[in-house]
C-alpha positions, 0 to 999 in steps of 0.5 A: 500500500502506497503511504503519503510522505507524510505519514511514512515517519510514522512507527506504530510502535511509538504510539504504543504505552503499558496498559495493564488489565486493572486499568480497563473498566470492565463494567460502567459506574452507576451514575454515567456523568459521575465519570472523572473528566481530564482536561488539557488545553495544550498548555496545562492538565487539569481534572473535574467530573464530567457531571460539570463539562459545560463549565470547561467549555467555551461558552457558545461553543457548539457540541457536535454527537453522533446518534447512531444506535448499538445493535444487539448484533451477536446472534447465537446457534445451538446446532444438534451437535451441540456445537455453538456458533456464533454470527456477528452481523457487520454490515448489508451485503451488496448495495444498500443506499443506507444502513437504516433502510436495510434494517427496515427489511421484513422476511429475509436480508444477506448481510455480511457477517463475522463467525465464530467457531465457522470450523464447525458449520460446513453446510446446512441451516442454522435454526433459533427460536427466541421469545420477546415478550409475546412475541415467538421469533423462529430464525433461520441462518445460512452460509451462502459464501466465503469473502475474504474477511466475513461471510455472506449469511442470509437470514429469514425468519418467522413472523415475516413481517417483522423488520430485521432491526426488531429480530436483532433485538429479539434475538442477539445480544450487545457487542460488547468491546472484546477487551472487556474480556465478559459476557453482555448483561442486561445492564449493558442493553442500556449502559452501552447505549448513549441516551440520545441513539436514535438511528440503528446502525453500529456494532460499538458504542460511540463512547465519549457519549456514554458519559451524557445525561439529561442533567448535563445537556441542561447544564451546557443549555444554561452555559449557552452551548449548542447541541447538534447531530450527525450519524457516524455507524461504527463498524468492528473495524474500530478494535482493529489494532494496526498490525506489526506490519505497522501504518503503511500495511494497515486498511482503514475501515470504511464507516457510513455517514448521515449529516443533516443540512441544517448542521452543515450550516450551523458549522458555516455560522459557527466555524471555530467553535465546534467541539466534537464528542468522540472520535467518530464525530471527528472523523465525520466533520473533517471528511466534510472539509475534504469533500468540500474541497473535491466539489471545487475540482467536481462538482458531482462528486460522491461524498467518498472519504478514501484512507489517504484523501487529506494527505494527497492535496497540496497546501496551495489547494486548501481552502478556508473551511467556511468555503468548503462547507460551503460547497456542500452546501450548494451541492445539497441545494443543487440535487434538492437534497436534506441530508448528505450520505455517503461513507468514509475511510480517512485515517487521521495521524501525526501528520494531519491538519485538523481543518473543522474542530476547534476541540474533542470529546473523547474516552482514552484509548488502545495502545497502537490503534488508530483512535490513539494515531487521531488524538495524537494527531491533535495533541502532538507528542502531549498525548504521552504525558497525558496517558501517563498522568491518568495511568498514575492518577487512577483514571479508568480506561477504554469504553466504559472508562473516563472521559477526556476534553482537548481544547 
């Protein structure tokens, strides 16, 4: 894989740092905003609670959060032989122009599933019966073909009418992160889940958003800060460390995004003051500047993000951000559209000009992972302070862990 000069300094092994076990929060606190709050504004560490982040804010500041929804998206056969197999649903197999419409499907879908224990299903179908509430629910699974990550599975299922969102939710279980190393409970139905999910799609939590609640979002009404939505779905390929083979042979996963009009032009009218909660918010709002910039060039261009896009434009072809969005803009307008959709796959790592943030919402992260390489990408080389003050002043780490805010 061709890696841009910028990025071709980088070892993985520089981003990586001890994180025993312990430190791992294996299971939520009661109360979500009781969470620890670590906050650096690129001169000085500081701690609070998260219960009071709108007085870390710069008043008028706009929180941009990402309302995709978890999925109970592993599913469990027992077959006569008394093997279990596992099949974890990843994604609609073939076109689909979004992930809700495919849920939305009654009787039968192919989807793109990950199996665990595969050695152990050569042929035939697997057969499930799940009761919810009153509803009896006979789910049926077959292997139609091998890809080259996942396989090709087609469900259907009795009663027809049923949309394939609700067999999820009858019949799977919430996939938890694999490094809590635990079985979901039913806590985690809610817990895992941000109180403002809205539209199904993601097989993980966006989890700087676990830490809102109610109380917070009137606090931040009261400190005059905004709120606005988009639609990130996360894919599995979130946990995927990059490999020892290192940055230049690591595939970015490619993840589904939804934006609204009306938040394209709040960010014109506020450029310099959006904060985004959590990485998949960030991913999502600086895509929007790189598809701003390729509407210049073209102006039916698809809002397709590649791994590589930011690092393949010459700085003489930036634009002011406002520009960019912009663009979109008018490109909305032009094809009478609402919404934009389209996917993205950028990495962003040292090397990367943030262009749409002005600051971040974000849990503390995986050695050697991506979502480590985007938080050093803001923070240069402050990160390795920072881990190294919250490792030593009993913060919790990863998904159900404590929260950070980088200004």
């Amino acid at each position: 894989m061709n890696i841009p000069e910028k990025l071709s300094h980088l070892n993985i092994d520089d981003f990586a740092y001890p994180l025993p076990d312990e430190r791992i929060a294996k299971f939520p606190l009661e109360t979500r905003d009781d969470s620890k709050l670590l906050i650096f504004d690129g001169s000085a560490i500081k701690e609070d609670h998260f219960r009071i982040l709108a007085n870390n804010l710069p008043e008028g500041s706009t929180l941009v959060l990402n309302n995709t929804r978890v999925v109970h998206a592993r599913l469990f056969f027992r077959k006569e032989t008394g093997a279990t197999i596992e099949v974890f649903c990843l994604e609609p197999f073939g076109e689909m122009t979004e992930i809700q419409t495919a849920f939305q499907q009654k009787g039968m879908v192919d989807w793109r599933c990950l199996l665990g224990n595969a050695r152990r299903w050569k042929s035939g179908k697997l057969t499930g019966k799940f009761t919810y509430g009153d509803i009896a629910l006979t789910l049926q699974a077959e292997n139609i073909e091998k890809l080259t990550d996942d396989y090709r599975i087609r469900f259907s299922w009795e009663p027809a009418e049923m949309t394939f969102a609700g067999v999820l939710e009858c019949a799977g279980s919430v996939p938890l992160p694999p490094y809590l190393n635990r079985e979901a409970m039913v806590s985690d139905n809610d817990q895992y889940q941000t109180v403002y999910a809205q539209m199904d799609g993601s097989v993980a939590a966006p989890t700087a958003g676990l830490h809102f609640t109610n109380a917070v979002f009137e606090k931040l009404i009261a400190r005059n800060i905004s709120t606005q939505y988009l639609t990130l779905h996360v894919g599995a390929g979130t946990f995927k460390p990059v490999g020892k083979e290192g940055i230049r042979a690591h595939n970015m996963h490619s993840e589904q995004v939804i934006v609204n009009r009306n938040l394209i032009g709040h960010l014109v009218e506020n450029c310099g003051k959006i904060i985004a909660v959590g990485t998949t918010s960030v991913r999502t709002l600086e895509s929007l500047y790189w598809f701003g910039l390729k509407l210049k060039k073209e102006s039916n261009a698809q809002f397709i993000v590649h791994q590589y896009d930011p690092y393949l434009f010459s700085k003489v072809e930036h634009i002011p951000v406002e520009e960019a969005l912009g663009n979109v803009l008018k490109f909305l307008e032009k094809n009478n559209l609402d919404r934009l959709t389209g996917s993205t796959q950028m990495m962003i790592a040292p090397g990367y000009d943030y262009q749409v943030i002005s600051g971040m919402v974000t849990n503390f992260h995986q050695p050697r992972s991506t979502l480590l390489l985007l938080i050093a990408a803001w923070l240069g080389e402050d990160w390795k302070e920072i881990y190294n003050y919250a490792l030593k002043n009993d913060f919790r780490f990863l998904s159900y862990g404590d929260a950070c805010l980088f200004l």
